[in-house]
C-alpha positions as CSV (number, residue, x, y, z in Angstrom):
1,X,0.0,0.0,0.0
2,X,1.4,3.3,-0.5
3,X,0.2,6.7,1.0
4,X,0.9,9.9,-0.8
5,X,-0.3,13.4,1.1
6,X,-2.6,16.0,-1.1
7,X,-1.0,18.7,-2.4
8,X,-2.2,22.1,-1.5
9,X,-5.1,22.1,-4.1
10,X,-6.5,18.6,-3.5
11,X,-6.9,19.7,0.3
12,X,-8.5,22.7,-0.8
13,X,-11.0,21.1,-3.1
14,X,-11.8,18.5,-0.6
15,X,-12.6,20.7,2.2
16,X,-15.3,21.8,-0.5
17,X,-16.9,18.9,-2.0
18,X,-17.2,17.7,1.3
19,X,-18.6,20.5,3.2
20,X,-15.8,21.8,5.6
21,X,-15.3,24.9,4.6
22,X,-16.9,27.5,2.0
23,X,-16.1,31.0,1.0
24,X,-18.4,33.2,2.3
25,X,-20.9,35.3,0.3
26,X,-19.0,33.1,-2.3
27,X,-22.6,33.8,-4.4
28,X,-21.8,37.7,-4.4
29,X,-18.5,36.9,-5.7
30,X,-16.7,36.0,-1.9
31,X,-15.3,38.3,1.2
32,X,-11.6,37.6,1.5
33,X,-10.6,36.7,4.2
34,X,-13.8,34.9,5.7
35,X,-15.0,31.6,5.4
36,X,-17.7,30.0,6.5
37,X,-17.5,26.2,8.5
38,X,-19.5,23.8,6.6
39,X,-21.8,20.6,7.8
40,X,-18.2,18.7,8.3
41,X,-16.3,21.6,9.1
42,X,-18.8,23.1,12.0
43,X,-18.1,19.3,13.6
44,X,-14.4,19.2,13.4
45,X,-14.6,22.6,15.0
46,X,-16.8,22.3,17.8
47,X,-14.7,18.4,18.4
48,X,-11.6,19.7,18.1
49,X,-12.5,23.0,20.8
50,X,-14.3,19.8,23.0
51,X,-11.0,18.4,22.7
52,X,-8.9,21.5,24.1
53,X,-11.4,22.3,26.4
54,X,-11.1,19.0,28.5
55,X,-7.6,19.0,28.2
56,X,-7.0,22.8,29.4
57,X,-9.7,23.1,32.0
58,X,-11.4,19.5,32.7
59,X,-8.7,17.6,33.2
60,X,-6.7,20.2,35.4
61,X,-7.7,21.8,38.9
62,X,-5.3,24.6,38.2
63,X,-7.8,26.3,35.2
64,X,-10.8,28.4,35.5
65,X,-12.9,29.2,32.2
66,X,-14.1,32.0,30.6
67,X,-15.9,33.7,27.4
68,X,-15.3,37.5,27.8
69,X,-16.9,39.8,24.7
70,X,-16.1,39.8,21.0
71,X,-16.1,43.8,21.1
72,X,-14.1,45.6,23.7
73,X,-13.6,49.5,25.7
74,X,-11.3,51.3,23.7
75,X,-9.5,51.9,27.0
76,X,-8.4,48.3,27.3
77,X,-6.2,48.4,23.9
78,X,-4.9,52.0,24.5
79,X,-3.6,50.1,27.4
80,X,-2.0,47.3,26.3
81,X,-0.7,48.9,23.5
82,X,-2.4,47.5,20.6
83,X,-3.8,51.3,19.4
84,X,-0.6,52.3,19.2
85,X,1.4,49.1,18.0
86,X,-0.6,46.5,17.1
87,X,0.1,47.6,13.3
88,X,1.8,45.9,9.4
89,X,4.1,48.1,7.0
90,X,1.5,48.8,4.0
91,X,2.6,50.2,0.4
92,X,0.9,49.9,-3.4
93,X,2.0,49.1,-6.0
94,X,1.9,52.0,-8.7
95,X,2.1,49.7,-11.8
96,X,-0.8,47.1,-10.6
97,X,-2.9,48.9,-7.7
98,X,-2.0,46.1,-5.4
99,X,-2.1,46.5,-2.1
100,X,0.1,44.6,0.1
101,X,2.7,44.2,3.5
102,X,6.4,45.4,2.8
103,X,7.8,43.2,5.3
104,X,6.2,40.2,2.5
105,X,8.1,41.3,-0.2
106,X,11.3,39.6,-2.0
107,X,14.0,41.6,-3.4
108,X,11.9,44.7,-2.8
109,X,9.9,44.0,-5.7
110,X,6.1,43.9,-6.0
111,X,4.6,40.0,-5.1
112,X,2.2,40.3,-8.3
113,X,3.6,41.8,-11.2
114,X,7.6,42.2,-10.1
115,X,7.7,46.2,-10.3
116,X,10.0,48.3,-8.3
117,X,7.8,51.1,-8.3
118,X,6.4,50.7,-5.2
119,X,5.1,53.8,-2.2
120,X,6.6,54.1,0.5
121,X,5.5,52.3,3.6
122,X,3.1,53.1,6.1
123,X,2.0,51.9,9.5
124,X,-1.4,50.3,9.1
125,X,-3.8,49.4,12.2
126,X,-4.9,46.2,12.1
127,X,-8.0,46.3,14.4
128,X,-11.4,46.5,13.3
129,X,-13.6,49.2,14.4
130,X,-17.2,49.2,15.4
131,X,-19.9,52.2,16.1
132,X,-21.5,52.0,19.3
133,X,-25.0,53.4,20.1
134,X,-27.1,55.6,17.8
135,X,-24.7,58.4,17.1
136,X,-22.2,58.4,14.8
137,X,-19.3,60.5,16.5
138,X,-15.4,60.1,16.2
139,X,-15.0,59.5,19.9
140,X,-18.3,56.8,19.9
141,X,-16.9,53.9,18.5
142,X,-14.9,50.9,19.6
143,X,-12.7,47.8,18.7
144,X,-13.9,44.0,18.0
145,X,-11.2,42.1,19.7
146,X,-7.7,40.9,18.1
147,X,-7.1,38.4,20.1
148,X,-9.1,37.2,22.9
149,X,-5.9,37.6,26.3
150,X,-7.2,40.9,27.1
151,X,-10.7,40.0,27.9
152,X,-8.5,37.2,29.9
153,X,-6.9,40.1,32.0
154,X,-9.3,42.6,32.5
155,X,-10.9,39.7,34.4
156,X,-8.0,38.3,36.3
157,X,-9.4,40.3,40.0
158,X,-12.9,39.1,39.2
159,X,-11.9,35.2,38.6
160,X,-9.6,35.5,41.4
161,X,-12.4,37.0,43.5
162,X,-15.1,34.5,42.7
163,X,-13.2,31.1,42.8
164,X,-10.5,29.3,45.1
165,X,-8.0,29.7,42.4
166,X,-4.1,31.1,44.0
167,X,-1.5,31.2,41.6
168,X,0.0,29.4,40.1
169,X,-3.5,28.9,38.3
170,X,-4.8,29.8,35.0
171,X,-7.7,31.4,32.8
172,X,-8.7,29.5,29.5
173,X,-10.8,30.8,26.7
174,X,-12.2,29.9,23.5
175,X,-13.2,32.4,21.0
176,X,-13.4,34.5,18.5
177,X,-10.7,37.2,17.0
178,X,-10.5,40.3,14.4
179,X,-7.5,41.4,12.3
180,X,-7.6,43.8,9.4
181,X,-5.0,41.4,7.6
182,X,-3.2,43.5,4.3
183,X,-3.0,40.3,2.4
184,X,-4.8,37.2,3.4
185,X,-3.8,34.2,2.5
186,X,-2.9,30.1,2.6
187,X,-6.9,29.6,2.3
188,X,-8.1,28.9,6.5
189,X,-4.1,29.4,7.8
190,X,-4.5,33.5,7.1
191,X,-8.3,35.3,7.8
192,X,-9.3,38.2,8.7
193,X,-11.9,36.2,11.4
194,X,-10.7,33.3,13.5
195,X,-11.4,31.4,16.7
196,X,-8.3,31.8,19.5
197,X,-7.9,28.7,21.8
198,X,-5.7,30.8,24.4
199,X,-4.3,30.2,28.1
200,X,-3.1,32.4,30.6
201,X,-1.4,30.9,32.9
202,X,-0.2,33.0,36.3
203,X,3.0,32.3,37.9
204,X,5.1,33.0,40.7
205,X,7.5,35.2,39.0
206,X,10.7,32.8,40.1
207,X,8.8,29.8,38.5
208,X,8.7,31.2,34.8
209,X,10.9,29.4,33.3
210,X,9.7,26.2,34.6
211,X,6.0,26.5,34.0
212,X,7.1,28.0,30.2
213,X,8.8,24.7,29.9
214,X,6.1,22.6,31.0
215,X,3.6,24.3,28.7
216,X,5.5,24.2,25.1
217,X,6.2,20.0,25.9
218,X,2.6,20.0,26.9
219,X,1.4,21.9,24.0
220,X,3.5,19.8,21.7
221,X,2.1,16.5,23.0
222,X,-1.4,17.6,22.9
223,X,-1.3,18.8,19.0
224,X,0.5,15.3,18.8
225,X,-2.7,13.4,20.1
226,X,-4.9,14.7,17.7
227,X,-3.1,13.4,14.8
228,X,-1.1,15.7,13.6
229,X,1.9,14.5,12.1
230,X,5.0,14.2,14.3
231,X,7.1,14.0,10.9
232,X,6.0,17.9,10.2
233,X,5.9,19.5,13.8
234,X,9.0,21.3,15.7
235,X,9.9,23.4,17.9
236,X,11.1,26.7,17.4
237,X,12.3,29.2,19.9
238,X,12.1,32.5,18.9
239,X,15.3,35.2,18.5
240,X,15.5,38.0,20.9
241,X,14.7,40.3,18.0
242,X,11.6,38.4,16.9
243,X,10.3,38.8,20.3
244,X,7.1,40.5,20.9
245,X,7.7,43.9,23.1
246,X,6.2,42.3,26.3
247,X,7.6,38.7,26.1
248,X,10.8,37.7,27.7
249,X,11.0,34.4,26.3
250,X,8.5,32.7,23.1
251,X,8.5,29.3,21.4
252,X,6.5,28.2,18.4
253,X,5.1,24.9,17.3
254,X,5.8,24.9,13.7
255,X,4.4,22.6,11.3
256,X,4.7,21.9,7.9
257,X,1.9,22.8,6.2
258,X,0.9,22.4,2.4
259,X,1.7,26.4,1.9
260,X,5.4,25.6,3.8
261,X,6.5,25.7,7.1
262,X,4.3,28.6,9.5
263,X,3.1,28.5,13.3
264,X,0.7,26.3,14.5
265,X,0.7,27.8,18.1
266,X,3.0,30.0,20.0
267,X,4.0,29.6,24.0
268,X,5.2,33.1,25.2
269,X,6.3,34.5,28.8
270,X,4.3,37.6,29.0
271,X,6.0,38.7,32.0
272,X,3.7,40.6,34.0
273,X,3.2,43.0,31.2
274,X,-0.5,42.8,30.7
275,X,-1.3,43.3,34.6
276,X,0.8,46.7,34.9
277,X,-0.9,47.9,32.2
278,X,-4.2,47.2,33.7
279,X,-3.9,46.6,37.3
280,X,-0.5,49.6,38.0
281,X,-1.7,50.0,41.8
282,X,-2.1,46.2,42.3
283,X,0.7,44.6,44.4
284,X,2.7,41.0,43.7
285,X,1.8,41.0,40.1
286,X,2.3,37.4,39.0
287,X,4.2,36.3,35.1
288,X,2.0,34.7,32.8
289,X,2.7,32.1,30.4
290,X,0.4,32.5,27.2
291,X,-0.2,29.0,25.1
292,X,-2.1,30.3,22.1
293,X,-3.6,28.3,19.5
294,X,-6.1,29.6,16.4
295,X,-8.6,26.6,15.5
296,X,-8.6,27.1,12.1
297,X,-4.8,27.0,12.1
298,X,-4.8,23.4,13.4
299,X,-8.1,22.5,11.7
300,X,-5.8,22.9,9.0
301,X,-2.9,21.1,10.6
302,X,-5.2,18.1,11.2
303,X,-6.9,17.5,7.5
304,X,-3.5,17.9,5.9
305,X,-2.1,15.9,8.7
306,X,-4.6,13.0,7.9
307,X,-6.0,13.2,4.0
308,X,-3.9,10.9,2.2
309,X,-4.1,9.1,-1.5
310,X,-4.2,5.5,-0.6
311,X,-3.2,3.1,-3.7
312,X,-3.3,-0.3,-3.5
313,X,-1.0,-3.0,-5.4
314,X,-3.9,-3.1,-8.3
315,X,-3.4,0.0,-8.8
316,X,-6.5,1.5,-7.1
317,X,-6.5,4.9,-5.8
318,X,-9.4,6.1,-3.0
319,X,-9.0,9.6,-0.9
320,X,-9.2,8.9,2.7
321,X,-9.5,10.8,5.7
322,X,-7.9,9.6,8.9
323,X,-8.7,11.4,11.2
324,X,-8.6,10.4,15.1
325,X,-12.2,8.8,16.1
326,X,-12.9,11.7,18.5
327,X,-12.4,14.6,16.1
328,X,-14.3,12.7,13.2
329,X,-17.1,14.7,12.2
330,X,-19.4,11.7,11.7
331,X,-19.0,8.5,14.0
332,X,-20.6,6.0,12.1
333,X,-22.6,5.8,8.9
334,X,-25.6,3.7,8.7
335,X,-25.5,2.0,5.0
336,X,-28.9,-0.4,3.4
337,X,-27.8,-3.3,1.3
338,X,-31.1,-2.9,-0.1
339,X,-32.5,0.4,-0.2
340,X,-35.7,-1.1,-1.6
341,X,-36.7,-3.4,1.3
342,X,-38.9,-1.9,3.8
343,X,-37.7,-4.4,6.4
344,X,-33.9,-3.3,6.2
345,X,-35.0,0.4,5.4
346,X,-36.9,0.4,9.0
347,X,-34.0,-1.5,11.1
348,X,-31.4,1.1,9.8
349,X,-34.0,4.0,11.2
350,X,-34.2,2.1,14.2
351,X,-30.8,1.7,14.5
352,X,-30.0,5.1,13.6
353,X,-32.5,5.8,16.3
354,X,-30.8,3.9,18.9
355,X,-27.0,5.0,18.3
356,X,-28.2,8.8,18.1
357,X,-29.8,8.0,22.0
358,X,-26.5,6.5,23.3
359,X,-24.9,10.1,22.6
360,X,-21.4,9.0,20.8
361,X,-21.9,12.4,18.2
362,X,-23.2,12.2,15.1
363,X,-24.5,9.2,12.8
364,X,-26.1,9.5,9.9
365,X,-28.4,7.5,7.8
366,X,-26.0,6.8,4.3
367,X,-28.8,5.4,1.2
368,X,-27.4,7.1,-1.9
369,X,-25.5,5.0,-4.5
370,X,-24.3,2.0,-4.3
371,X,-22.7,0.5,-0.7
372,X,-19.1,1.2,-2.6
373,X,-19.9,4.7,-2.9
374,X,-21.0,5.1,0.3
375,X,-18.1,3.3,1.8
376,X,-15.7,6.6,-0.6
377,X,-17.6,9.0,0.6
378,X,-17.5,8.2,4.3
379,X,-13.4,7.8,3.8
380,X,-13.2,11.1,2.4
381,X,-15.1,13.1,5.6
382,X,-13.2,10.7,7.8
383,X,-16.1,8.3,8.7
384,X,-14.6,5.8,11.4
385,X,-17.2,3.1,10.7
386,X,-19.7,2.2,8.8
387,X,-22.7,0.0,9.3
388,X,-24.0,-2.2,6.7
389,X,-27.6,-3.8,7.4
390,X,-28.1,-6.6,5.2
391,X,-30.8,-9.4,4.8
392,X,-29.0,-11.8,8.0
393,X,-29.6,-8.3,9.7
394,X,-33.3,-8.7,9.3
395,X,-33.2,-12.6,9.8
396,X,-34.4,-13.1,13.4
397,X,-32.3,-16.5,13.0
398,X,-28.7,-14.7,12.6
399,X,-29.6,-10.6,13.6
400,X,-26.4,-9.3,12.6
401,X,-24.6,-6.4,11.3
402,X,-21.5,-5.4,9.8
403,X,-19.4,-3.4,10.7
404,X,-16.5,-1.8,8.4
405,X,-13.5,0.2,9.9
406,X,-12.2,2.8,7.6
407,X,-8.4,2.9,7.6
408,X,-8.1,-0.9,7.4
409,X,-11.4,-1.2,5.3
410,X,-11.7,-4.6,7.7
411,X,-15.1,-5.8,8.3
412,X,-16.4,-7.2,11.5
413,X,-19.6,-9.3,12.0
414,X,-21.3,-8.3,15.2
415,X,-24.6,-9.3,16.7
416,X,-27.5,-6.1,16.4
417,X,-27.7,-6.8,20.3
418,X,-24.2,-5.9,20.7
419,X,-23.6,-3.0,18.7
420,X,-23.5,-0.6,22.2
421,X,-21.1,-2.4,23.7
422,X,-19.2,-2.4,20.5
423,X,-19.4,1.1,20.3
424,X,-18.7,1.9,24.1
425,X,-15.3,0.8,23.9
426,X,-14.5,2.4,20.5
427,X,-16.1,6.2,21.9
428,X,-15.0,6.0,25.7
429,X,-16.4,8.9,27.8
C-alpha cells in the first residue's frame, strides 16, 4: 500500500466537495478573508475546541474558564498597547494597484507583477472598528477584539475573587478574534476572522521558566494526540529580535503545512506585562505564560495531517480521511444493502435511532448509491465506521450487522444486540 499526502489544491478542493469549509458570500463573488465552516467543518470545530477544552480546564484543577466579549472598551487596547502598535508596513504598488505588506516582499519588488515602483511604507492598524450606540461621532466607536488575552486580563481580580484559584493557576478561553490582515492568505491558515484557543497561565515570578517549559512540551504532546503529524511538527524558539515587546522568552510549534512551514501555536512568557498595564496599583503581580492556538490554524494542521491518496497493489486509488475517532465529524454511517426493502429500510432507522440516544456524536443515515460509494464518501469526511444492514440483519435466525472500519477497510460481523457495547469501547467517555 502506498500513501501519498494532497497537495495544497487537493486539500482545498476536498474541504469543498465535502462540506468543511466555504467561502463566504462566495454567491456575491466571496469576502476575503472569511470563510464559513460547513456541515463537516462546523463538527471538526466544535470536536476539536471539546478536545482543548477537556484538556486545558477539565482535566486540570489549576484552570478556571471564561468567554469575555467579542467587542471591547477602547480603553483596554490603548492600554495594552495594541492602538498604538498592534500595526503591518503597507505600500501599493503603482504599476498594478496592489495593495500589500512590505515586510512580505522579496527583493523589494512587488509580489504580483515584479515592479519596483512601489510607495513608500506606512503603518497600518490592524483592528477593526465598530460604532457603538445611535450616534455616529469620532470618539463613539470601539474595537472587536484581536485576540481574545485581554478580555482574559481585565478579568484576572474578578476570577480570582469569585473562585478558590491562588497562583500558580490559570484562565482559558475559546473564542473568537478580528485582524484587518493586508494580504490574506494560505486559504483557512490566514483570515481576517478566527477562533483563539488561548491560556493564561499565572505564575510565581521565580517559576517562569519552569511552567514556560512545562507548557511548550505540553502543548506539543497535545497537537501530537490529535493526529497531527510528528514528521511535520517542531519546535522553534524564537530570536531575541523576533520577540514581541512584552515577552521575555516565546517558542512556536511549527508545522509543515501544504503552503510551507508557519506556526501552529506560539507559547510566550508575558512577563507581568498585561497586569501593569491594567492593574499599575495592584501589588505581587504574578508572570504569565500564554499557550495560544487559532482553531482554524490546526483544523488545517489536522486535514493535511490525515487526508492521504491510498493506492493499492492493483493500482486502485481512494482519498481517505484519517482522522482520530474523536475529532471525526461523523461516527458511524448507517449504509442499506437494499434500499428497496422496507424491512432493512426500517432496522437502519431504528438503529439510527438507537445510536443517536446513546450520545457517541453524530451518525447518519447513508442510502445514496451503491454501498461502494458510500463506503468513498464516508473515507473522504473521515467516517470511522460504517454500518451495513443486510438481509441476516433482518433474519431473526442470525440478527447481525456489519461493521467496516475505515483505515483498514476490515469488516467485522457483530450481533445487532451488541452493537453498544461495541461502540462503548471504541467512543470511551
Amino acid at each position: 500500500m502506498k500513501y501519498t499526502d494532497l497537495t495544497f489544491e487537493e486539500l482545498v478542493s476536498l474541504c469543498k466537495r465535502r462540506g468543511f469549509f466555504f467561502q463566504s458570500c462566495e454567491i456575491y463573488g466571496g469576502l476575503q478573508g472569511f470563510y464559513d465552516y460547513g456541515p463537516m467543518g462546523v463538527e471538526l470545530a466544535n470536536n476539536l475546541k471539546s478536545s482543548w477544552w477537556k484538556s486545558v480546564v477539565h482535566h486540570r484543577t489549576d484552570v478556571e474558564g471564561l468567554d469575555s466579549s467579542n467587542i471591547l472598551h477602547r480603553k483596554v487596547l490603548q492600554k495594552s498597547g495594541h492602538e498604538d502598535t498592534f500595526t503591518d508596513p503597507l505600500l501599493d504598488c503603482l504599476n498594478c494597484k496592489k495593495r500589500q505588506r512590505a515586510d512580505h516582499l522579496i527583493n523589494n519588488k512587488c509580489a504580483h507583477c515584479d515592479s519596483q515602483n512601489l510607495t513608500e511604507p506606512r503603518e497600518f492598524n490592524l483592528m477593526l472598528k465598530t460604532q457603538l450606540g445611535p450616534v455616529n461621532k469620532d470618539d463613539n466607536f470601539s474595537y472587536l477584539r484581536p485576540e481574545t488575552a485581554q478580555g482574559i486580563f481585565v478579568n484576572y481580580k474578578n476570577i480570582l475573587s469569585s473562585t478558590n484559584q491562588k497562583v500558580p493557576f490559570g484562565i482559558a478561553q475559546i473564542g473568537k478574534a478580528f485582524r484587518n490582515e493586508i494580504t490574506p492568505r494560505h486559504f483557512i491558515f490566514r483570515v481576517r476572522e478566527f477562533t483563539q484557543m488561548e491560556l493564561e497561565f499565572f505564575v510565581e515570578q521565580d517559576s517562569d521558566e519552569k511552567w514556560f517549559e512545562y507548557w511548550v512540551e505540553n502543548r506539543k504532546q497535545w497537537w501530537l494526540e490529535q493526529g497531527v503529524s510528528k514528521d511535520k511538527i517542531y519546535l522553534k524558539p524564537q530570536d531575541k529580535d523576533e520577540l514581541a515587546h512584552y515577552s521575555k522568552k516565546a517558542t512556536d510549534i511549527m508545522f509543515s503545512f501544504p503552503h510551507g512551514e508557519d506556526e501552529l501555536e506560539g507559547i510566550a512568557n508575558r512577563t507581568d506585562y498585561d497586569l501593569n498595564s491594567h492593574f499599575l496599583k495592584m501589588k505581587n503581580k504574578p508572570y504569565v505564560i500564554e499557550p495560544s492556538a487559532g482553531l482554524e490554524r490546526g483544523m488545517f494542521a489536522i486535514l493535511s495531517s490525515c487526508a492521504v491518496k491510498e493506492t493499492t497493489e492493483d493500482n486502485k486509488t481512494r482519498l481517505v480521511l484519517k482522522l482520530k475517532p474523536h475529532l471525526a465529524p461523523v461516527k458511524a454511517a448507517i449504509i442499506p444493502l437494499a434500499k428497496n426493502n422496507s424491512e432493512i429500510v426500517n432496522l437502519c432507522h431504528s438503529l439510527l435511532k438507537d445510536l443517536l440516544s446513546y450520545g457517541y456524536g453524530r451518525i447518519r443515515y447513508e442510502d445514496t448509491g451503491n454501498i461502494g460509494k458510500a463506503y468513498s464518501r464516508n473515507d473522504e469526511i473521515g467516517t470511522p465506521y460504517c454500518i451495513t444492514v443486510d438481509f441476516d440483519s433482518i433474519d431473526k435466525s442470525i440478527n447481525t450487522v456489519t461493521i467496516r472500519e475505515r483505515d483498514s477497510k476490515a469488516q467485522e460481523t457483530i450481533p445487532l444486540t451488541d452493537i453498544k457495547r461495541y461502540f462503548d469501547e471504541k467512543f470511551p467517555r
